[in-house]
Each structure stands twice: as structure tokens, then as C-alpha cells.
VOGU-3710 file (C-alpha; in Angstrom, 3 decimals, decimal comma):
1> xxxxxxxxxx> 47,363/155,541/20,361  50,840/155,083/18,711  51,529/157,204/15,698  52,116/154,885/12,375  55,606/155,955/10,770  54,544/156,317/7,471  58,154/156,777/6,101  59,527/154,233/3,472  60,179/150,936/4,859  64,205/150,494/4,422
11> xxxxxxxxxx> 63,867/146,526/3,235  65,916/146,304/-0,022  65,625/143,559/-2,574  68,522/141,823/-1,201  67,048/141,189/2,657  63,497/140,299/1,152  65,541/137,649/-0,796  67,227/136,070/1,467  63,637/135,979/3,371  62,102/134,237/0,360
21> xxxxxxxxxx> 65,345/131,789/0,088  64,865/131,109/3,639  61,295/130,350/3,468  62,053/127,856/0,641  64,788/125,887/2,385  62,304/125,042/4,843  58,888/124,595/2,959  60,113/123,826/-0,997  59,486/124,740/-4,154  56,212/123,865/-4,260
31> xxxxxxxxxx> 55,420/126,997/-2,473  57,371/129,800/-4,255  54,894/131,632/-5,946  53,240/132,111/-2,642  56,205/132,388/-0,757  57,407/135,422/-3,157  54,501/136,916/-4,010  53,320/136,901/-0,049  57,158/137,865/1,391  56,733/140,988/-1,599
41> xxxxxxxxxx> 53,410/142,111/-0,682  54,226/142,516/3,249  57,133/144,131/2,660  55,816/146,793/0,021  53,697/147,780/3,565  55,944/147,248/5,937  56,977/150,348/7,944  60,166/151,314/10,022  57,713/150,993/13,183  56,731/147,772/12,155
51> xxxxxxxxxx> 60,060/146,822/12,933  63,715/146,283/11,732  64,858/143,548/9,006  65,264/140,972/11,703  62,332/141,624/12,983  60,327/141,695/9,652  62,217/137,843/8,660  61,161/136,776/11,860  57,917/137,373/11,492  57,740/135,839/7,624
61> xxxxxxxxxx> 59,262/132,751/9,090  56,676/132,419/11,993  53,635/133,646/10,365  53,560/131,914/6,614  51,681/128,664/6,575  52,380/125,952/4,283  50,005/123,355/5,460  46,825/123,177/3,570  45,169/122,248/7,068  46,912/124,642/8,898
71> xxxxxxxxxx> 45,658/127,519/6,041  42,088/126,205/5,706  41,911/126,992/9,508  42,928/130,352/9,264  41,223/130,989/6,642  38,021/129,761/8,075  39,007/131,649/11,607  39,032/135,244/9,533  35,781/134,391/7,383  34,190/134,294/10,702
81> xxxxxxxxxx> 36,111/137,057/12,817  35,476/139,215/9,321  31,692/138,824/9,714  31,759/140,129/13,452  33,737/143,121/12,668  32,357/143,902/9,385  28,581/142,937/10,379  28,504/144,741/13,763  30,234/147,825/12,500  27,636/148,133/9,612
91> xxxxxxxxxx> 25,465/147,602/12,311  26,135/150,285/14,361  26,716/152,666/11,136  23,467/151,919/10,227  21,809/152,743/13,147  23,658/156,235/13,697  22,454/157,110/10,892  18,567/156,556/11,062  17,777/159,990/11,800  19,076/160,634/8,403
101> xxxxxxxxxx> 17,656/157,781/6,421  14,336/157,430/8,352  11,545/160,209/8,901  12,179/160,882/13,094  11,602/164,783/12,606  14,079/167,257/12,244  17,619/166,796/11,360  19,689/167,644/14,558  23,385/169,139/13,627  24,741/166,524/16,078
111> xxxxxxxxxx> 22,529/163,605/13,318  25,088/164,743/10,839  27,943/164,235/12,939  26,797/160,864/14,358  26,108/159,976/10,711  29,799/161,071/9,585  31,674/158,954/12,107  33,270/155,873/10,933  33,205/152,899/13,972  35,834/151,034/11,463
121> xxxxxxxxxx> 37,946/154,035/10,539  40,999/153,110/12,123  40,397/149,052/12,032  42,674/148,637/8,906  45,354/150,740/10,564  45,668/148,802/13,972  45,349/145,595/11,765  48,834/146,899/10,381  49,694/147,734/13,753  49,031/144,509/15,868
131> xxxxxxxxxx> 50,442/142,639/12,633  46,944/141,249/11,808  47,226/142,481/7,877  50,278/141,470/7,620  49,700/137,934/8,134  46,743/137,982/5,552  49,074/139,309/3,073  51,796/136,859/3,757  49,226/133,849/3,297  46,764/135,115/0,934
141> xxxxxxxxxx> 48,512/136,367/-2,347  46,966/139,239/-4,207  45,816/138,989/-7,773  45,551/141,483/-10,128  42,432/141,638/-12,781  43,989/140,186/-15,576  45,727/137,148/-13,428  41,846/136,377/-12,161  40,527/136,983/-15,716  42,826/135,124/-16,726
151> xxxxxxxxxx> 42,566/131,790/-13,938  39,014/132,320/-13,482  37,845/129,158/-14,964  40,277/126,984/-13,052  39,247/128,386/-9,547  36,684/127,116/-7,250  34,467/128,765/-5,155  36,757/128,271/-1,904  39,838/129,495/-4,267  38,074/132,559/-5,344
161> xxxxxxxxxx> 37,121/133,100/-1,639  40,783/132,680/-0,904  41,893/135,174/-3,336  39,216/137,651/-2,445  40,877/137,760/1,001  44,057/138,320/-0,830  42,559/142,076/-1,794  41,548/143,307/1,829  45,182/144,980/2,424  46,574/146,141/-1,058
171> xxxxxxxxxx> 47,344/149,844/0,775  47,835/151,087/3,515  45,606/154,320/4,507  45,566/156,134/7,615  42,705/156,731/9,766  42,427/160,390/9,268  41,785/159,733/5,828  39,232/157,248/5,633  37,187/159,105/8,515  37,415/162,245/5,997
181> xxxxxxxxxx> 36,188/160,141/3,280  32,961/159,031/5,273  32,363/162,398/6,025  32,381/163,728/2,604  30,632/160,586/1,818  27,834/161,069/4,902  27,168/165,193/3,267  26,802/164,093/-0,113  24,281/161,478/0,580  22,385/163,318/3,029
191> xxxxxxxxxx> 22,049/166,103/0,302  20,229/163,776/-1,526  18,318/162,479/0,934  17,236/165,863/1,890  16,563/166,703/-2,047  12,728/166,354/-1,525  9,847/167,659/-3,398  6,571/168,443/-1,653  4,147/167,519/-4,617  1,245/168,762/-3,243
201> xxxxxxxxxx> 2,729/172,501/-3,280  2,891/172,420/-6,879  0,875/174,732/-8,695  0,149/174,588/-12,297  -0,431/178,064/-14,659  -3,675/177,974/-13,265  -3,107/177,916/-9,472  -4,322/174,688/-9,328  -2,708/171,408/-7,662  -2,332/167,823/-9,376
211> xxxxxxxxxx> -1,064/166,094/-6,533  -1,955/164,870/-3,211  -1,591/167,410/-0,282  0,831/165,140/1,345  3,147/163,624/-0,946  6,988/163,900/-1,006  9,107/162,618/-3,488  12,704/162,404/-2,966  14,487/164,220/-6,540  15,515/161,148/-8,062
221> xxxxxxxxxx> 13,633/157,900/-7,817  11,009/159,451/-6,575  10,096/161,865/-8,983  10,530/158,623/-11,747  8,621/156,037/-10,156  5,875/159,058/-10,045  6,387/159,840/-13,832  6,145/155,967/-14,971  2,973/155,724/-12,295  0,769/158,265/-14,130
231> xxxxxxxxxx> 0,564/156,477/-17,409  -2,957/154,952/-16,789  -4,508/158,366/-14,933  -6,812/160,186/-16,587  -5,094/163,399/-15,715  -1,694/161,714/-16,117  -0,244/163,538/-19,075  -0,687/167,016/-16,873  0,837/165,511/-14,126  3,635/164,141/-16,059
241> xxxxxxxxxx> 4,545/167,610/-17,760  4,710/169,275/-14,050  7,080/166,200/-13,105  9,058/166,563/-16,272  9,574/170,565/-15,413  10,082/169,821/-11,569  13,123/167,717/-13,236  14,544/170,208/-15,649  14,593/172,879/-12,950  16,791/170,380/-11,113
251> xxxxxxxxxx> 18,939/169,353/-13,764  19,352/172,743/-14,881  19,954/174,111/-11,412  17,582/176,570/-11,577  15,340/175,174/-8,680  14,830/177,589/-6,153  16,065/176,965/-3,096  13,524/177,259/-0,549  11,099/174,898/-2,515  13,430/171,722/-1,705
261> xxxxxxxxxx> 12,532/169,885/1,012  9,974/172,275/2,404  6,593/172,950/1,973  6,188/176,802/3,285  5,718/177,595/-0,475  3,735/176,939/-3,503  5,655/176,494/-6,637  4,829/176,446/-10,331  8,142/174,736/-11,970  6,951/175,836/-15,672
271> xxxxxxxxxx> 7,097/180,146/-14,387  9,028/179,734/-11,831  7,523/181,554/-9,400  6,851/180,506/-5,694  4,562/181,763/-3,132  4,853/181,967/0,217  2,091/179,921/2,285  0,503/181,620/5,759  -2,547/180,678/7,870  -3,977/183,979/7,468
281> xxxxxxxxxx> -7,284/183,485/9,263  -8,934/181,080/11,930  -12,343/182,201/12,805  -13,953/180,621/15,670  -17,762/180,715/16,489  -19,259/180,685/20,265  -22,708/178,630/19,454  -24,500/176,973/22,598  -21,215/177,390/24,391  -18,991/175,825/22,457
291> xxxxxxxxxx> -16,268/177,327/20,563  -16,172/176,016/16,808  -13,129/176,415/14,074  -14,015/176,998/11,073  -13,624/173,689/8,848  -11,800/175,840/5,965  -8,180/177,633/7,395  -7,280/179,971/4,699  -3,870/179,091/3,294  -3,409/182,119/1,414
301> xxxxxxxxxx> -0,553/183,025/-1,353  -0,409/186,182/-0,123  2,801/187,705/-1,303  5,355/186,575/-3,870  8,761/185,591/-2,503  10,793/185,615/-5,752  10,746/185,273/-9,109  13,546/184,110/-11,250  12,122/185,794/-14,373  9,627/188,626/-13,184
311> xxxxxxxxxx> 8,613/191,318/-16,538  6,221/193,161/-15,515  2,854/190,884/-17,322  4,327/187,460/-15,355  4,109/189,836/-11,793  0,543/191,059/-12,765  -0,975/188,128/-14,142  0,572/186,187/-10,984  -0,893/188,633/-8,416  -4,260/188,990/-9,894
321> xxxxxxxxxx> -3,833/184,926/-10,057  -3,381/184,979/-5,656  -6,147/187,599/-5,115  -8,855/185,331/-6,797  -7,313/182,722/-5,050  -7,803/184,689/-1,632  -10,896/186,335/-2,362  -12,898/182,841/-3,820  -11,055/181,045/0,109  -12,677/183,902/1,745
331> xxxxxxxxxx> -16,075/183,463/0,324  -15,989/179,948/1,320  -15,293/180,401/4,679  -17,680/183,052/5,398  -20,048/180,821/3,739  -19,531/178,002/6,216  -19,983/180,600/9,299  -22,825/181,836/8,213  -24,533/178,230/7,898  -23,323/177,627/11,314
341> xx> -24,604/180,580/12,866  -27,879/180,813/11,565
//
């Protein structure tokens, strides 16, 4: 593709005059503020590969439309040629990026690169090239946010359309950049995305969970709608404290890592602390032929990962808090295989 000269356009005020005095000769007063405004605004943009100053009053001549038929047309024409490129691009952004929005397993390293590319990336700078921006500035003056404050009343809907169109090209940014920007964009929302909590890992001073085994809540709206949900449960108030210190460990930053977005670990978000989960034991029973599992597997806190704050009487009470965990599991099972065998 050709390389856009991005070096200062050499039109001086004196050539982009004698464009606009040109333009009026041959269309009126009637149409100067248009003619000026539109003759500036393509010239502010235009480039030395965009052409020389013959070239550029050429094109002014040929491309701005004084007929209010003649302009309703093209505007109409790029309402609708707009809505293809601007609907089917969001179209295929959107689906690019389903493995990050929607729950289709694992996050592949190629989903994040599918998700970062831009299809429209370099529309706005072969618009410039093939002169298509140009002749939307040219026809469709840009206002600034006083000037529509200020004529806001006065507009209709088809002028306010009009002058919307006027904003599409008010710089001119290359490619490179606007495919960075969707990339930074594409990380930082996929770090939210990924910014889950597993609820039904929480654990509560007393080893015990509030929540439902398989709820996740994303860290922001999820965690609220939770919060305002609880109001009427009769063992809301509990489960609204855990929330509330799930969300000051995340405001504060001192969330651990490996608890977000996983749920290989129980976590109590008032210590701290967070236990690594492991199917310790799976006991199977041959009776009449048949080989049986036992209806309890033992998820065990077995060992303690980390702890952000670990004095000696928070490790103790913590580990003598798993081995009654483990010991009152293992009773239970044994139980069960004992009622099966006999």
C-alpha cells in the first residue's frame, strides 16, 4: 500500500484564497460560509501526496456541491454506504472477539490477537487516500461545540444529521496508530473481563461457604448486582460483609493473584489467606461386580499457599481450621463405604 506523506501540506493562505474566490464566482455568495469553511478544512488535511496546488483547486472546483438536490443525494448515498462499512465492520469485530466476551473455554493467545485487530484500522486513511474524506469535508462543514450550542435550536433533525457528518474527518491519524489503540483498548477490557470471582471458593473465618458452588461474578457489576440481591436473604448481611471485603481487597490491590478468575483455591477475603484445593481421595468399591465411587470426593485444604499477613496464631489457628476440615470429610466418606459395603 502507498505510504501517506505526512509532511505539512505547502498550501498558503494566498492559493486557498484564490480557491475560495474561485468557488464564489461560480456558485455566489450565498454559499461562502460553506465554501470557506469547507475549502479551509480540506486543506488543513491536505498532504503533499495528495497532490500539488493545481491539483488540490481542481479538485475543490469538481467536488463542492451547491445544489441542495445534488447535496441531499450525497448525503443520503454516505448515510447508507456509512451503515455498510460501519455495521459490517462492527460485525466482524464483534464476532472475533466472542471467545473473549462469551464463555467457549479457555482463552487461546491467538483469541487475544484476533480480538486486538482492527478490520477498520486503516479505512479513515485510504478515505484520505482515494479522496473520499476529502469530499465530506469540502461539503459538510465542521462545527465546533459552542457554534452547535449555540444554533442548536434552529437546526432540524436532517441539519443536525448533516453537521454530524461534518465531524467524521476533523484529523487525520494513521493506521498504525489506531490499530495500537485497539490493542491497548482489546488488553484492558479483557482484563476486566477476566477479573472474575469464583463465589463459591469463598470461605468465611469459619471455613464455611455462603455462596453457591458455581457462581462467578465478574469484579465489578457482578459483585454489585450480588450485594444489592442479598437484601431480602436471611443470611444476607453475612454474605454482604464477604462481598464488601472481596471489594476492598480489589480496590486496595491487595487481592491475591491466583484467586482471580480461578477456582483452584479457597479464599477468605477478611484474613487473607487462600488454600489450595486437591482431590485427595477417590475410593471405589467392587460390590456384585460393579465398581462404585464414592458419592463424597474429598476436596481437601490441605496446605496453605500464602498468606499476606501470617504471625504465627493466624498460621495455627488456620491449620488446625483445614485438619478438622479434612478429618470431619474423611469421616464422612468412610461413613458412606461402610453403608455400602455392609
Amino acid at each position: 500500500m502507498k505510504k501517506v506523506d505526512l509532511s505539512e501540506t505547502k498550501l498558503n493562505d494566498e492559493i486557498i484564497q484564490d480557491v475560495v474566490s474561485e468557488l464564489l464566482k461560480n456558485h455566489g455568495e450565498a454559499f461562502r460560509f460553506r465554501i470557506e469553511r469547507g475549502v479551509g478544512q480540506v486543506a488543513s488535511l491536505w498532504r503533499v501526496s495528495d497532490g500539488n496546488e493545481s491539483e488540490f483547486n481542481v479538485f475543490c472546483q469538481e467536488y463542492f456541491i451547491a445544489d441542495e438536490d445534488e447535496l441531499d443525494k450525497l448525503f443520503q448515498r454516505l448515510l447508507l454506504n456509512y451503515e455498510i462499512l460501519g455495521g459490517n465492520m462492527l460485525r466482524m469485530k464483534k464476532d472475533l472477539m466472542r471467545p473473549l466476551h462469551l464463555d467457549l473455554g479457555p482463552i487461546l493467545p491467538v483469541d487475544m490477537l484476533f480480538g486486538s485487530y482492527e478490520p477498520g484500522a486503516h479505512m479513515q486513511e485510504d478515505f484520505f487516500e482515494n479522496k473520499i474524506a476529502f469530499v465530506v469535508m469540502l461539503n459538510f462543514p465542521y462545527y465546533s461545540l459552542d457554534e452547535k450550542t449555540q444554533l442548536s435550536d434552529k437546526w432540524s433533525r436532517r441539519e443536525w444529521a448533516m453537521a454530524r457528518i461534518g465531524d467524521y474527518y476533523t484529523s487525520r491519524v494513521p493506521a498504525t496508530l489506531i490499530q495500537n489503540y485497539v490493542a491497548i483498548n482489546t488488553a484492558a477490557d479483557a482484563y476486566i473481563d477476566n477479573y472474575n470471582i469464583y463465589m463459591g471458593n469463598l470461605i468465611d473465618t469459619n471455613g464455611e461457604k455462603l455462596f453457591p458452588a458455581d457462581l462467578r461474578l465478574i469484579s465489578h457489576w457482578g459483585l454489585r448486582d450480588e450485594l444489592k440481591s442479598n437484601y431480602a436473604d436471611e443470611n444476607g448481611i453475612e454474605k454482604q460483609k464477604m462481598v464488601y471485603a472481596v471489594m476492598k481487597r480489589i480496590i486496595d490491590q491487595t487481592i491475591p493473584e491466583k484467586v482471580i478468575n480461578s477456582d483452584s483455591y479457597d479464599w477468605n477475603p477478611f484474613t487473607n489467606n487462600f488454600l489450595i484445593i486437591l482431590n485427595l481421595l477417590i475410593f471405589k468399591v467392587n460390590q456384585i461386580g460393579v465398581m462404585s465411587t464414592c458419592s463424597t470426593i474429598l476436596r481437601h485444604n490441605i496446605n496453605l499457599i500464602h498468606t499476606i499477613h501470617k504471625p504465627p496464631t493466624i498460621f495455627n489457628a488456620s491449620l488446625r481450621q483445614i485438619w478438622k476440615y479434612h478429618n470431619r470429610m474423611l469421616k464422612n466418606c468412610l461413613s458412606n463405604l461402610y453403608q455400602v459395603q455392609r
